[in-house]
C-alpha positions as CSV (number, residue, x, y, z in Angstrom):
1,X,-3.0,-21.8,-24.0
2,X,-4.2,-18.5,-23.9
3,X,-7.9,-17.3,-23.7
4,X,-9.0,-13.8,-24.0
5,X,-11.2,-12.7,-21.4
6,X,-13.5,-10.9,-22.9
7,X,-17.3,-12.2,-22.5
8,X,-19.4,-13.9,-19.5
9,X,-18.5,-17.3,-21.0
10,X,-14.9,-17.2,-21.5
11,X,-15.0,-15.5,-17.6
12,X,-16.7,-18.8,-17.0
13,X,-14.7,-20.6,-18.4
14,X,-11.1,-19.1,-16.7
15,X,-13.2,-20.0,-13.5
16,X,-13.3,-23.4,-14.2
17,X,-9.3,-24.1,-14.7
18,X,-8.2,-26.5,-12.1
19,X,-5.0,-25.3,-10.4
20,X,-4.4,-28.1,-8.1
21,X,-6.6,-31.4,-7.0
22,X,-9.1,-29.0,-4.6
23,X,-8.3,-25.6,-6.2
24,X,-9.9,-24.0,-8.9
25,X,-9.3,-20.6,-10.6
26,X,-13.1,-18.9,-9.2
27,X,-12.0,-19.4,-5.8
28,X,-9.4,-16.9,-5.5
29,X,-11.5,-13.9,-7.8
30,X,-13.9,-12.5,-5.2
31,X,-12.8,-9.1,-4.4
32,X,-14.9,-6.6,-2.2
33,X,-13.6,-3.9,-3.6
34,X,-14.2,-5.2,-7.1
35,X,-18.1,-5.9,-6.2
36,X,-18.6,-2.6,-4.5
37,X,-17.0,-0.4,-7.2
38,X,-17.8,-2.3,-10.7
39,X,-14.6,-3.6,-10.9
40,X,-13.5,-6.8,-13.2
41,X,-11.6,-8.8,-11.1
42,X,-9.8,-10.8,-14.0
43,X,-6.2,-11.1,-15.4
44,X,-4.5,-9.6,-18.4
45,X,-2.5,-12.8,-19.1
46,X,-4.5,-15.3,-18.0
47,X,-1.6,-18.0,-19.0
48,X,0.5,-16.2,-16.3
49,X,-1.7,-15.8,-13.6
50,X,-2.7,-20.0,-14.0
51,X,1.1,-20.5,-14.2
52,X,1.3,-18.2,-10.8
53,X,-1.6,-19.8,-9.3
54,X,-0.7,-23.3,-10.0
55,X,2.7,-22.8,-7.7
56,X,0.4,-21.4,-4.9
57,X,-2.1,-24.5,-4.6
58,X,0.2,-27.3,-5.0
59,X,3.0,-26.2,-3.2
60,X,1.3,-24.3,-0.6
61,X,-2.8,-24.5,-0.1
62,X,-3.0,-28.3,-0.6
63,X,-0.3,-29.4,1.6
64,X,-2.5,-27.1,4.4
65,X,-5.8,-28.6,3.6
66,X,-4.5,-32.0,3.4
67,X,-2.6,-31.7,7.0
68,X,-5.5,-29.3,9.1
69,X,-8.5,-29.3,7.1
70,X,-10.5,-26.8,5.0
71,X,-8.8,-23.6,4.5
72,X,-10.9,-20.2,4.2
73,X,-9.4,-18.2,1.0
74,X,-10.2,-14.3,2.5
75,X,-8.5,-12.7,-0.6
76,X,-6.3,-13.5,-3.6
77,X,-6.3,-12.4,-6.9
78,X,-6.3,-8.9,-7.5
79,X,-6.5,-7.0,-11.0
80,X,-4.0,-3.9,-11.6
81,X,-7.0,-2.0,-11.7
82,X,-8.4,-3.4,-8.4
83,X,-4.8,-3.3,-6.3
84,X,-4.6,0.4,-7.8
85,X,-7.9,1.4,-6.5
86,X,-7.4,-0.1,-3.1
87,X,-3.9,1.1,-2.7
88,X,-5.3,4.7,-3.4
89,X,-8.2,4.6,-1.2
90,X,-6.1,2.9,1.6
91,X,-8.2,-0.2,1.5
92,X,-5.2,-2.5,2.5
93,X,-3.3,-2.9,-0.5
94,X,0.0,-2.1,-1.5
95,X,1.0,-0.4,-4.6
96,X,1.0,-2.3,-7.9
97,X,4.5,-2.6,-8.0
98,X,4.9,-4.1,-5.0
99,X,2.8,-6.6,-5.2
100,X,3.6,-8.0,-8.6
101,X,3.9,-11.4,-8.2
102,X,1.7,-11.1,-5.3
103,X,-1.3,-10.3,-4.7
104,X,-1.2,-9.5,-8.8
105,X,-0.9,-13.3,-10.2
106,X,-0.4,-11.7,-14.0
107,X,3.1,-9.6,-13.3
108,X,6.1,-10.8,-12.7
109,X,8.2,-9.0,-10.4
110,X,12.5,-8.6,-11.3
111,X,12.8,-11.8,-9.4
112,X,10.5,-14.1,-11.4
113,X,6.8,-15.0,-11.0
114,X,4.7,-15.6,-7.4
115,X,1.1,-15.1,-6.0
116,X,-0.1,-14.5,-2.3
117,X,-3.0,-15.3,-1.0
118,X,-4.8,-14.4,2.4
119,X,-6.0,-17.3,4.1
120,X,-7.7,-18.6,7.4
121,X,-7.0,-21.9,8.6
122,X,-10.0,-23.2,11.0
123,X,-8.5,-25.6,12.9
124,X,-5.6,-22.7,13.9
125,X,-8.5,-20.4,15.2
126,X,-9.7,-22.8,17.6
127,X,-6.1,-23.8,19.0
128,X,-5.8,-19.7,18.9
129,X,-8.9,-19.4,21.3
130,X,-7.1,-22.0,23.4
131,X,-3.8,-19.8,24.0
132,X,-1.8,-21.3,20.8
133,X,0.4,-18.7,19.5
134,X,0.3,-17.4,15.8
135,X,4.3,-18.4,16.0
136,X,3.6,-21.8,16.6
137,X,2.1,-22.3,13.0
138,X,4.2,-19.8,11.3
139,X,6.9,-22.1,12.6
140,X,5.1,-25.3,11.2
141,X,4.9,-23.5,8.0
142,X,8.6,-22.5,7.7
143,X,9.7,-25.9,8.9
144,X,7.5,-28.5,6.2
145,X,6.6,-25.7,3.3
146,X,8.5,-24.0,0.7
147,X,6.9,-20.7,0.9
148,X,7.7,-17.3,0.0
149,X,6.8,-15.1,2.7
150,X,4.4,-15.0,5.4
151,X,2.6,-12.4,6.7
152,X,0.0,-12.6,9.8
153,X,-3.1,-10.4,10.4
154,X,-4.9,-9.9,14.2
155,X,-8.3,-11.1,12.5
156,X,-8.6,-15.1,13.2
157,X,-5.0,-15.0,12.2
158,X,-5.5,-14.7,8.7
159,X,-2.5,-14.7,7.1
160,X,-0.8,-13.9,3.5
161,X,0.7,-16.9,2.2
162,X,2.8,-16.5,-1.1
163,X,4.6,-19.1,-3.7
164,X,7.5,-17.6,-5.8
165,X,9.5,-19.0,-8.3
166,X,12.3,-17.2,-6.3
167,X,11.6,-17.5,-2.6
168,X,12.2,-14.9,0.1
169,X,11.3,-17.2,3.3
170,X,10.3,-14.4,5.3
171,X,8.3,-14.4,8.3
172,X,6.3,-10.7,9.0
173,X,3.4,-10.2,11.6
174,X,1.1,-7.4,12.2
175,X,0.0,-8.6,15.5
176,X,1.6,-6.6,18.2
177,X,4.7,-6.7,18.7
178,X,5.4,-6.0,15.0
179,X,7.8,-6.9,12.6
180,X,9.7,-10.3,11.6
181,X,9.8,-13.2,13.2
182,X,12.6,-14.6,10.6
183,X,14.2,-13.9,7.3
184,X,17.1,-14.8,5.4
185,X,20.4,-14.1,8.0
186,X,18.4,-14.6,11.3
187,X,20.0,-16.6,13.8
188,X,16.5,-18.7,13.9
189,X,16.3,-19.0,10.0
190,X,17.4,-22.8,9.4
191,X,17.3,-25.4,11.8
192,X,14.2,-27.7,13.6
193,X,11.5,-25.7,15.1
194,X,9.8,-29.0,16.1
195,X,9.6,-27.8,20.2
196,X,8.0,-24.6,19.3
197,X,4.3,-26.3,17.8
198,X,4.1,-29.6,19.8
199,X,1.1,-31.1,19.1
200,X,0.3,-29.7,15.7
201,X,-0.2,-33.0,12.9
202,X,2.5,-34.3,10.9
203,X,2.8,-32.5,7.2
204,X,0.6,-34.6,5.1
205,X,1.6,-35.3,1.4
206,X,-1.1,-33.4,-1.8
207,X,0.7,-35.3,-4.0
208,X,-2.8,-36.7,-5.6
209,X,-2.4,-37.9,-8.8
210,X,-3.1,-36.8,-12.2
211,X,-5.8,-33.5,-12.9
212,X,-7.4,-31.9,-16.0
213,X,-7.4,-28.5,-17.0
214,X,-11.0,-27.1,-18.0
215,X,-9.6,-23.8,-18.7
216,X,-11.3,-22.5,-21.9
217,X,-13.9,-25.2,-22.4
């Protein structure tokens, strides 16, 4: 199925697909940079980026919800045109190419398709004002998830959380000290990290049943 996007219904309408049982497409468009400039915020291959998006929510974001609760959805989605702009103005974004099958749902990168997005998780910013470490639940993630990569941010520990096809399992912070926790040939990489986020819930299944798609309706 593929839409153009090319009037206010059909941009409607792409809002309205359902990528997993809580997630739909709208909620991962907003883009600051894209309201303050005049910026569309929308894909070129929307079939892609619903493909990309669909990995991210049921593999990743509804396992989350499911296990602590609401999760914020700071940024997601970005356009070519959008990441471009940003990268160039140093507004926190890397360069197109790098985050193909990233941050840019609708470009596959030489390893197969992904997307990231930047999330805060509510119930971690509490246990964070009461001395939890960011480690403890990028440990909980590694150990229960099949993500991609991780990054975490100083702000309420938001953190980038990406689906590929092709996964990396890499563990980055920019909270001081920076630099990885894990990756692929650390001696921490496999194993139970059980002992290092006592007290955090059991993984909870988002295995939910059956959805329908209301792309293009």
């Amino acid at each position: 199925m593929k839409c153009p996007i090319d009037s206010v219904r059909a941009a409607e309408a792409f809002g309205r697909t359902r990528l997993s049982y809580s997630f739909f497409m709208r909620d991962f468009l907003h883009s600051e940079i894209a309201t303050m400039e005049g910026m569309s915020n929308l894909p070129d291959d929307p079939e892609l980026a619903i493909a990309a998006g669909r990995g991210l929510c049921q593999n990743l974001l509804e396992p989350l919800q499911d296990t602590f609760g609401r999760l914020h959805i700071r940024s997601s989605y970005r356009s070519p045109e959008v990441n471009a702009f940003g990268c160039k103005n140093r507004l926190s974004c890397a360069s197109n190419e790098n985050n193909f099958a990233r941050h840019i749902w609708d470009r596959r990168d030489p390893r197969g398709i992904g997307a990231v997005a930047c999330i805060v998780v509510p119930w971690f910013v509490d246990r964070r004002a009461e001395g939890v470490t960011w480690e403890a639940l990028a440990w909980w993630i590694h150990d229960n998830l099949p993500y991609s990569e991780l990054q975490f941010f100083p702000k309420l520990t938001a953190f980038n959380i990406g689906w590929h096809e092709a996964p990396k399992r890499t563990i980055y912070s920019f909270i001081p000290p920076r630099g990885f926790l894990t990756k692929p040939g650390f001696a921490n990489h496999t194993g139970d990290h059980g002992q290092l986020y006592r007290g955090f819930p059991p993984a909870r299944s988002a295995n939910k049943g059956s959805m329908h798609d209301h792309a293009c309706l």
